[in-house]
C-alpha positions as CSV (number, residue, x, y, z in Angstrom):
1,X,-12.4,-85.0,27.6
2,X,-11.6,-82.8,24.6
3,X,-11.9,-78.6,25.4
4,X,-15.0,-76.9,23.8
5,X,-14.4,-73.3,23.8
6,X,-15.6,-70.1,22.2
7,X,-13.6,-68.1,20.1
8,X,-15.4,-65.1,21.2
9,X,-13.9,-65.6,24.9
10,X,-10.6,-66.7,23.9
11,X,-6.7,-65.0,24.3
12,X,-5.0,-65.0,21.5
13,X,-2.4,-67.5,24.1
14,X,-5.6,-69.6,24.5
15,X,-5.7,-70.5,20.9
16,X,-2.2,-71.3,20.6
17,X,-2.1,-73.1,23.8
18,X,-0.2,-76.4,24.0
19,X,2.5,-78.7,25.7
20,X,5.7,-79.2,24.7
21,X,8.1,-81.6,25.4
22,X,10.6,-80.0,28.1
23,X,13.4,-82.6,28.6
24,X,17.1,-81.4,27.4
25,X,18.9,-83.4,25.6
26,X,21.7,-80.7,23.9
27,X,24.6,-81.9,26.3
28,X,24.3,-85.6,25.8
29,X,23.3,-85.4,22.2
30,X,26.8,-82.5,21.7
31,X,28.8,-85.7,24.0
32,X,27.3,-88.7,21.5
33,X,28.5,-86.4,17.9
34,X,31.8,-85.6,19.7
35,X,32.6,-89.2,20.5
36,X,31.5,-90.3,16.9
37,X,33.4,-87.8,15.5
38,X,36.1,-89.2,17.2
39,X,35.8,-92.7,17.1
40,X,33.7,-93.5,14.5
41,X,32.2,-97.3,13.8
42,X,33.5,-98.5,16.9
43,X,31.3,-95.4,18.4
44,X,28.3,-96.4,15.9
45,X,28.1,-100.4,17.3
46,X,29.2,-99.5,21.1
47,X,26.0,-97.6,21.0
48,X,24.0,-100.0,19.0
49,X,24.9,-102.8,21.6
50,X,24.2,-100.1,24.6
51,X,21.1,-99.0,23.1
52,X,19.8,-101.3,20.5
53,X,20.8,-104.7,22.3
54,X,23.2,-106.1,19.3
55,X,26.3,-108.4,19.6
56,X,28.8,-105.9,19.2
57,X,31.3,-109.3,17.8
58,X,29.1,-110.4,15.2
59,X,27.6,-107.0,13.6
60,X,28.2,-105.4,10.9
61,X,26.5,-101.8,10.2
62,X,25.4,-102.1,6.4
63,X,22.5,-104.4,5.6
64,X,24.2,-107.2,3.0
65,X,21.8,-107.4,-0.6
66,X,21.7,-111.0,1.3
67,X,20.2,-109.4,4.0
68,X,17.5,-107.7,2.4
69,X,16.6,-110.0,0.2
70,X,15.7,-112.3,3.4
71,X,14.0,-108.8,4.7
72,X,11.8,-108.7,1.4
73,X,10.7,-112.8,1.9
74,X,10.1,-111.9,6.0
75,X,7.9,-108.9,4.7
76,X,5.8,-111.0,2.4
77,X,5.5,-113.3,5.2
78,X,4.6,-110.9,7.9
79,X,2.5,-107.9,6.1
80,X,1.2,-110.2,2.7
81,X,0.5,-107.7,0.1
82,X,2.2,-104.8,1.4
83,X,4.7,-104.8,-1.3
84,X,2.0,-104.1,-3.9
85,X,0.4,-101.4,-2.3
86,X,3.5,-99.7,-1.4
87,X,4.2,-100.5,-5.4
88,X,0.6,-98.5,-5.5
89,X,1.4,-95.5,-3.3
90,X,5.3,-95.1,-4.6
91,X,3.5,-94.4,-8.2
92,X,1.0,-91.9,-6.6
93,X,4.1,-90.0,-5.5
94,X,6.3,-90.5,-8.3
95,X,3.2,-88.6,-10.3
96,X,2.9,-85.6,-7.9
97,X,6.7,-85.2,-7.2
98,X,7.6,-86.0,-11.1
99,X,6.0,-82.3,-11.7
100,X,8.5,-80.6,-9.4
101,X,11.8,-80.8,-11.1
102,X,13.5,-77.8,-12.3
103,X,14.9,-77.2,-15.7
104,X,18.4,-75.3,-16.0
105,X,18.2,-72.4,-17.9
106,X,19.9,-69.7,-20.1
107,X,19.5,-66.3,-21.2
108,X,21.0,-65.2,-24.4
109,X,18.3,-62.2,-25.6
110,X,22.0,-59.5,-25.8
111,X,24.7,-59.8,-27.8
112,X,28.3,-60.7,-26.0
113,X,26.0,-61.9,-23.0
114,X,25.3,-65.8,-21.6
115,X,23.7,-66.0,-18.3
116,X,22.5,-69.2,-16.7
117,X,21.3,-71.2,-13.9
118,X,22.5,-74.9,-13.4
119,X,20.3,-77.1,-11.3
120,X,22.2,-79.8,-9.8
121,X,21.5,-82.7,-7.8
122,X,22.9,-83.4,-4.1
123,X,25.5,-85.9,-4.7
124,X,24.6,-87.9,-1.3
125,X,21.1,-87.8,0.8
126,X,21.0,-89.1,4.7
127,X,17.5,-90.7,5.4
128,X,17.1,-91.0,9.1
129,X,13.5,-93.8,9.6
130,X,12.9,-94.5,13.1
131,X,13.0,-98.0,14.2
132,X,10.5,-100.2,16.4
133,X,7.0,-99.8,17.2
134,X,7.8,-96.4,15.1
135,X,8.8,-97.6,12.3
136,X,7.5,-96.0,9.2
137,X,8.1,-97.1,5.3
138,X,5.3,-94.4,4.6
139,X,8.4,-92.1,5.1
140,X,10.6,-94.2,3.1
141,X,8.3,-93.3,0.3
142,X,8.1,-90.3,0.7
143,X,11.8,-88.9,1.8
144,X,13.5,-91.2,-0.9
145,X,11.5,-90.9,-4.2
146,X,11.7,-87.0,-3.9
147,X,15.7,-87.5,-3.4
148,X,15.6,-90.0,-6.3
149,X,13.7,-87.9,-9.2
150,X,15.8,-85.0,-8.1
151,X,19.0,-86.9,-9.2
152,X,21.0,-87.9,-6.1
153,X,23.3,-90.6,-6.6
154,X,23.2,-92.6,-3.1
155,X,21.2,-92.0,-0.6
156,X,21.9,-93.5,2.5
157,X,19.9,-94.8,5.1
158,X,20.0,-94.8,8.5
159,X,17.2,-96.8,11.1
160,X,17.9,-98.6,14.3
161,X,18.4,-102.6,14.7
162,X,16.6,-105.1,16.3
163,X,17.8,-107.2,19.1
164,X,19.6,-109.6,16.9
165,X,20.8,-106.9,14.3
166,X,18.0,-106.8,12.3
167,X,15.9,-104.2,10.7
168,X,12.3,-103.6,10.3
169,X,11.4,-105.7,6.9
170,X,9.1,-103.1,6.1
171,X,11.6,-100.3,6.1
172,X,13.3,-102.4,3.6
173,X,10.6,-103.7,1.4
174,X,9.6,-99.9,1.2
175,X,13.1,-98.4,0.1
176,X,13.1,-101.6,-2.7
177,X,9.5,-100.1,-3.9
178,X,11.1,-96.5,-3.3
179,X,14.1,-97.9,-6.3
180,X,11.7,-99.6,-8.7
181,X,9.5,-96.4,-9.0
182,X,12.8,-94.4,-10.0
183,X,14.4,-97.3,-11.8
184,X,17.9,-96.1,-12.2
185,X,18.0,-93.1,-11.0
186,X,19.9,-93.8,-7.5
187,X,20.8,-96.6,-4.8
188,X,19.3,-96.8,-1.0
189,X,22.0,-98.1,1.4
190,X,20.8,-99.2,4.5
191,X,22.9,-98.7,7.9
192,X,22.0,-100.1,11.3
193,X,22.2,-97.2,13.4
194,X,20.0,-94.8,14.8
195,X,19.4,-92.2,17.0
196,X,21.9,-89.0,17.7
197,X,24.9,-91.5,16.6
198,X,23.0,-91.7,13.7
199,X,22.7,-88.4,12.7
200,X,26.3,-87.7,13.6
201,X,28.0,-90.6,11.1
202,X,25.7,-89.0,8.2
203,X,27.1,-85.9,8.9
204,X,30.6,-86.5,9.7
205,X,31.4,-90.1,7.9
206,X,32.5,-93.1,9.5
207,X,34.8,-95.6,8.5
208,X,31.7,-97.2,6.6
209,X,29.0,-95.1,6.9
210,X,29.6,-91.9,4.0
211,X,29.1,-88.5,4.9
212,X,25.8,-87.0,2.9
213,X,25.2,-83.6,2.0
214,X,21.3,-83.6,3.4
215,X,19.7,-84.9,6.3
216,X,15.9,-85.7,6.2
217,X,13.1,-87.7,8.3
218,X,11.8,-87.7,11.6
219,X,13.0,-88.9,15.2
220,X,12.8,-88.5,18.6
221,X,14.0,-85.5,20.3
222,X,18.0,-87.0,20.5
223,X,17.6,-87.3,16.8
224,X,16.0,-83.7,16.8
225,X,18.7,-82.2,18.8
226,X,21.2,-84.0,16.6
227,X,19.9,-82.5,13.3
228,X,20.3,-79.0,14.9
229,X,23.5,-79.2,16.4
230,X,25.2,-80.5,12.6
231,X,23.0,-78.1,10.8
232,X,25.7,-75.9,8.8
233,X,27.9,-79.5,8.6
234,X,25.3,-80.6,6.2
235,X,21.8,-79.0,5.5
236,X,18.4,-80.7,7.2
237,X,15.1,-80.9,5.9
238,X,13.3,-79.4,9.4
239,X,13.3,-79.7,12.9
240,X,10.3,-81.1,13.0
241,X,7.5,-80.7,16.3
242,X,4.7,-83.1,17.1
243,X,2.3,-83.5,14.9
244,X,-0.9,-81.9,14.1
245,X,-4.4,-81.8,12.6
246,X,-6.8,-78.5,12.7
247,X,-10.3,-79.1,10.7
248,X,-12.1,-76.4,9.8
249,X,-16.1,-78.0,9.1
250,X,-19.3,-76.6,8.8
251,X,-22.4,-78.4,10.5
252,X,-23.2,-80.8,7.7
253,X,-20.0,-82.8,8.7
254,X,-20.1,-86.2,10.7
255,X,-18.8,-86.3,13.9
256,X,-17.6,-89.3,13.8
257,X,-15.5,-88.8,11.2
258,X,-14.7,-85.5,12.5
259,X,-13.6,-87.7,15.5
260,X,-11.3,-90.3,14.0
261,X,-9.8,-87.7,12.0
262,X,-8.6,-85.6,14.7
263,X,-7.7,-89.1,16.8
264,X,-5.6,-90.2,13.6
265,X,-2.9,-87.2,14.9
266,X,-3.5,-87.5,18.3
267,X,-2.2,-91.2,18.6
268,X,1.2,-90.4,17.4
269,X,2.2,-88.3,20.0
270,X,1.0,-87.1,23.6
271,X,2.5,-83.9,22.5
272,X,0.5,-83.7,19.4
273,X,-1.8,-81.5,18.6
274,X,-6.0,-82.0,17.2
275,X,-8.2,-78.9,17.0
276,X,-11.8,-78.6,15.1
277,X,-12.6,-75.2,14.1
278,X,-16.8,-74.9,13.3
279,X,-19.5,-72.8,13.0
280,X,-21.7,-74.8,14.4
281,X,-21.7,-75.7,18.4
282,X,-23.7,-78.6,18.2
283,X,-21.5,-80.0,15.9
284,X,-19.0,-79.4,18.8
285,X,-20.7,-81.1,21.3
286,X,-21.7,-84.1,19.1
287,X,-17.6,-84.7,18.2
288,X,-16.9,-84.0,22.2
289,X,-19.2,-87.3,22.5
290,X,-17.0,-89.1,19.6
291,X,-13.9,-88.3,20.2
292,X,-14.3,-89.9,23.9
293,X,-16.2,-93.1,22.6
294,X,-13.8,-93.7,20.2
295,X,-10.5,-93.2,22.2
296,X,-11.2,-96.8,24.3
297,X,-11.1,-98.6,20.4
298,X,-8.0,-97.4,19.9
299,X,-4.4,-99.6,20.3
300,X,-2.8,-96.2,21.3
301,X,-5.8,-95.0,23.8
302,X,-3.2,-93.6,26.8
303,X,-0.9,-91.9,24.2
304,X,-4.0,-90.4,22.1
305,X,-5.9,-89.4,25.3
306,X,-2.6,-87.7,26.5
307,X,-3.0,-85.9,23.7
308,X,-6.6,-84.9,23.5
309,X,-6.3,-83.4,26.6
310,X,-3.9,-81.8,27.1
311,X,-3.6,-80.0,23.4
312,X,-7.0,-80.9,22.0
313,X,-9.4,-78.0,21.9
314,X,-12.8,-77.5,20.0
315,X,-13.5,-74.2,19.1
316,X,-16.5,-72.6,18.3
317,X,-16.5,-69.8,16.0
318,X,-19.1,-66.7,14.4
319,X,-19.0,-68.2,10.9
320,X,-16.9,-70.1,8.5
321,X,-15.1,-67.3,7.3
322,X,-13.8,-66.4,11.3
323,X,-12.8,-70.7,11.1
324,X,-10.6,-69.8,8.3
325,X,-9.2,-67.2,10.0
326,X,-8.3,-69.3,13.1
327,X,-6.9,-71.6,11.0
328,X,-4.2,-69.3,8.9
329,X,-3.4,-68.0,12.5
330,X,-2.7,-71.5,13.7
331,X,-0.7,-72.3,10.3
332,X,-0.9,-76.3,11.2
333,X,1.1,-79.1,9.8
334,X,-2.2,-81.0,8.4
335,X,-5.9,-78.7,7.4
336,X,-8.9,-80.6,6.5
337,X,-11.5,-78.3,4.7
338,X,-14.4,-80.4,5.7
339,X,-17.2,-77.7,4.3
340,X,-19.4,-77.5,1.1
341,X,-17.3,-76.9,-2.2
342,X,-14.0,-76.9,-0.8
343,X,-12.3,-75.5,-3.6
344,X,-14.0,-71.8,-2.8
345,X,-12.4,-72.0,0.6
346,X,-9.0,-72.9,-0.8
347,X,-8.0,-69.2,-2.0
348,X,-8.9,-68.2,1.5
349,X,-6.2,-70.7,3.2
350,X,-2.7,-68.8,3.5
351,X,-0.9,-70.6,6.2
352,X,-0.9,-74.6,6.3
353,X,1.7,-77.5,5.0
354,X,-0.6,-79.3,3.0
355,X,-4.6,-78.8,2.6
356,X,-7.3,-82.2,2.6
357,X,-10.6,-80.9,0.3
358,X,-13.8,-81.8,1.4
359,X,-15.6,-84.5,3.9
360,X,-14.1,-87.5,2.0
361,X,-10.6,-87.0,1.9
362,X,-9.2,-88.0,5.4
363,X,-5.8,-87.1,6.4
364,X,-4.8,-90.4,6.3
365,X,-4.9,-90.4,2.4
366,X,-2.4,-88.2,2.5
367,X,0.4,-89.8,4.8
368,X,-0.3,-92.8,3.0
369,X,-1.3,-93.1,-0.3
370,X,-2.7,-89.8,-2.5
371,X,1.1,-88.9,-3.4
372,X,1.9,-85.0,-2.2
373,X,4.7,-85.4,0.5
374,X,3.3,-86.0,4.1
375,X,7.2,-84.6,5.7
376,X,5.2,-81.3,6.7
377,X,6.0,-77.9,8.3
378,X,5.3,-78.2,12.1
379,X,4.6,-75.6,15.0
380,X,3.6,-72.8,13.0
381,X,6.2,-72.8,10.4
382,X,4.0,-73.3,7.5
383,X,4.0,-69.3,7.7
384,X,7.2,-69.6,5.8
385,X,8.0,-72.9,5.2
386,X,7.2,-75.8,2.4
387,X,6.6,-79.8,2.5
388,X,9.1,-81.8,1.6
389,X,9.6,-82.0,-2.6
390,X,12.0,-82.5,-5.2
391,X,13.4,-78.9,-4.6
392,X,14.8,-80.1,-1.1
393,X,17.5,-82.7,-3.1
394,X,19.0,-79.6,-5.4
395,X,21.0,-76.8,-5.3
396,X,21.4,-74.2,-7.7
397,X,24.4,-72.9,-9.3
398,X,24.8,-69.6,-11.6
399,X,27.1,-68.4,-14.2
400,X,27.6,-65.1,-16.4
401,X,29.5,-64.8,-19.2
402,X,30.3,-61.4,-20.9
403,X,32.7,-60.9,-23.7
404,X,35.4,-57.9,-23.9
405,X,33.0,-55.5,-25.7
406,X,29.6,-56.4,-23.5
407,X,31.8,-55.6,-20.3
408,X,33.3,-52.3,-22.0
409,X,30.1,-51.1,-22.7
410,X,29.5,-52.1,-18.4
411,X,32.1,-51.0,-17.3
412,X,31.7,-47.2,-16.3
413,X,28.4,-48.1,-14.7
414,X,29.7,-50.8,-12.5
415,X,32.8,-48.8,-11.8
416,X,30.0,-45.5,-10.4
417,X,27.9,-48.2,-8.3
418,X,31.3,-50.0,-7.0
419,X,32.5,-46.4,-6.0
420,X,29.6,-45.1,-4.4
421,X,29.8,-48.5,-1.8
422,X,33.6,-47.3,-1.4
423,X,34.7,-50.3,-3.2
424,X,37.6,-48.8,-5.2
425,X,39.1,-52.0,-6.0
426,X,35.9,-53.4,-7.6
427,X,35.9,-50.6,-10.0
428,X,39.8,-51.0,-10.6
429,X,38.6,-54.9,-11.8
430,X,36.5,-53.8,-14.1
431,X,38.0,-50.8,-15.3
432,X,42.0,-52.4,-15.7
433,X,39.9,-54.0,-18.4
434,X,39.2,-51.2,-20.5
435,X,40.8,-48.7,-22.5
436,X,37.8,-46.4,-21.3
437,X,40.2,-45.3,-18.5
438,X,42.7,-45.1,-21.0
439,X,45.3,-47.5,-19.6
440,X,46.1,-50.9,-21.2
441,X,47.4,-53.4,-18.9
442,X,48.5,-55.8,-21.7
443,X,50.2,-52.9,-23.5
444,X,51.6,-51.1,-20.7
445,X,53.6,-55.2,-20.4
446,X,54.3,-55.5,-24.1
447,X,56.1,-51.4,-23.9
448,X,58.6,-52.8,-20.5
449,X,59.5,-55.9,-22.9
450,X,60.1,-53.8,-25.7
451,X,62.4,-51.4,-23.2
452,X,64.4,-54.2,-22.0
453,X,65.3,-55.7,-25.6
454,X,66.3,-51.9,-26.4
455,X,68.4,-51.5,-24.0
């Protein structure tokens, strides 16, 4: 049963309390890059037939346009309609992550001056999408349309094979969806590999799969290790924790919603994380009651209760105001705002990844459907770290361009600030190109040539 406590009587280690997966996995996941590294593909299917189950003589890593189009006709077959509502939701996010991109700019206000900044696109993405009972084309959506508005070429995809080599039909029917929203902007390739092998050819290339620039998307903790150890080979979105939920809700809320909101987190993980902040302890007591009714409806009931109790809590505090404290202490991956007019609350909410307004926007809407990203800050980190967006498939590059004049007028400041740092030389490179110091490097050539033809 879920933990009702008081925030009154609570340690500040109380509030933060929770498990956390323990196993290491560093050696084995360094021995898996260093073996792809040097062996590529024939690494990549020796540990698809080890792991995965494939017949390592008849596989071949990249999924065939043959192969997905028989993927998209087994999706229709097995989840009818799906393709139209992940048509639906790839639209929602197309909308919300369509207002992210970045213009280039230039500045041009002083004569003999250009300054700029070039916003440029990652040439190659990685997309790592779990495979199996975890299998999620929710991430599709939302790792590859960002990738795809922001410009990036190919982004290639990496997600673990079936038994008889093939993929999830979902995964693919949601990276087709992922294209048409972004109609030709960029191509998904699709690889049958996952786990810390996975992560390794995206980083270091194989003999088929291409090396990428970025890695994104979730995975075990091989996959999590992986994404640490080549972080500096290529750049990651996260390393990414279990899940979580905190609600902050006043006493007009109902528990049962309360309930299945928090129960929504909990069955992804037994690590992850559901807390309700309130004002109210009856409330509490009423969400105690249907939080433990409602775990025995659910498929995942052993992973969710796992959850519940051992990182669930309830916490009862003075007054909304304290909730919202709690909450920007906690920084979680997922707040729900479950309180009268939402919106005066918002200003008050410093720390979260992304923010559900009011008692009829569920959580759910948000991995789903509603279109901001749902690839979220875990573990605290939304103190200093952003969702997923456009901005994460970009780099920046700046230039300056001065003319002879513009840098004369420069020069003897630059030349005082270089010296007082002890940087002689940096001075020298501005000054050599002045007569301000009364020496003409171009002249003081032209008078040696004129010499020589004297003599």
């Amino acid at each position: 049963m879920i933990k009702i406590l008081k925030y009154a009587e609570l340690s500040a280690e109380e509030v933060f309390a929770r498990s956390e997966p323990t196993v290491n996995v560093a050696d084995a996941v360094a021995a898996i890059i260093k073996d792809v590294r040097a062996n590529g593909d024939e690494a990549i299917i020796r540990y698809a037939a080890k792991f995965d189950g494939i017949d390592p003589e008849n596989f071949t890593l990249e999924l065939s346009d043959e192969e997905r189009t028989e993927a998209l006709a087994a999706n229709e077959s097995i989840n009818p309609g799906l393709a139209e509502i992940l048509a639906k939701a790839a639209a929602n996010i197309v909308k919300f992550h369509s207002r992210q991109v970045r213009n280039s700019f230039i500045i041009n206000d002083t004569p003999g001056i250009i300054m700029g900044q070039k916003v440029v696109p990652l040439e190659r993405a990685g997309l790592y999408v779990p495979g199996g009972t975890a299998a999620y084309p929710s991430t599709v959506l939302m790792d590859t349309i960002p990738a795809l508005i922001a410009g990036c070429a190919e982004i290639i995809m990496v997600t673990p094979p079936n038994a008889d080599g093939s993929v999830n039909p979902a995964i693919v029917a949601a990276a087709e969806a992922a294209e048409a929203a972004v109609p030709g902007r960029g191509h998904v390739r699709i690889f049958r590999t996952g786990g810390a092998q996975a992560i390794a050819a995206l980083a270091y290339g194989t003999e088929s799969i291409p090396a990428v620039d970025k890695i994104v998307g979730p995975g075990n903790a091989f996959v999590a290790e992986a994404k640490h150890q080549v972080y500096g080979k290529v750049s990651i979105d996260m390393i990414a924790g279990p899940s979580e939920i905190l609600i902050v809700s006043d006493s007009k809320s109902d528990p049962a919603h309360l309930a299945a909101d928090m129960l929504s987190q909990a069955e992804h993980d037994k690590n992850a994380s559901a807390v309700l902040v309130t004002d109210s302890e009856r409330l509490a007591y009423a969400v105690q009651y249907e939080i433990d009714k409602q775990l025995k409806e659910l498929e995942r009931e052993e992973i969710a209760r796992a959850s519940i109790e051992n990182n669930g809590k309830i916490i009862v505090a003075e007054n909304l105001e304290q909730a919202v404290e709690i909450a920007n202490t906690i920084a979680p991956e997922h707040l729900e705002l479950c309180v009268d007019d939402p919106f005066d609350w918002l200003g008050k909410v410093k720390h979260a990844g992304s923010v559900f307004m009011g008692r009829s926007c569920p959580e759910a809407l948000g991995d789903y459907f509603a279109g901001p990203n749902h690839t979220l800050p875990t573990g605290g980190t939304a103190r200093f770290s952003s969702p997923l967006s456009v901005d994460d498939f970009v780099k920046k590059m700046q230039y300056t361009y001065y003319t002879a004049d513009a840098l004369g007028e420069a020069a003897d400041d630059i030349a005082a600030f270089a010296s007082v740092e002890g940087l002689t030389g940096h001075a020298r490179s501005v000054q050599i190109r002045s007569e301000k110091d009364g020496f003409s490097f171009l002249g003081a050539i032209s008078d040696l040539f004129r010499e020589r033809d004297n003599e």
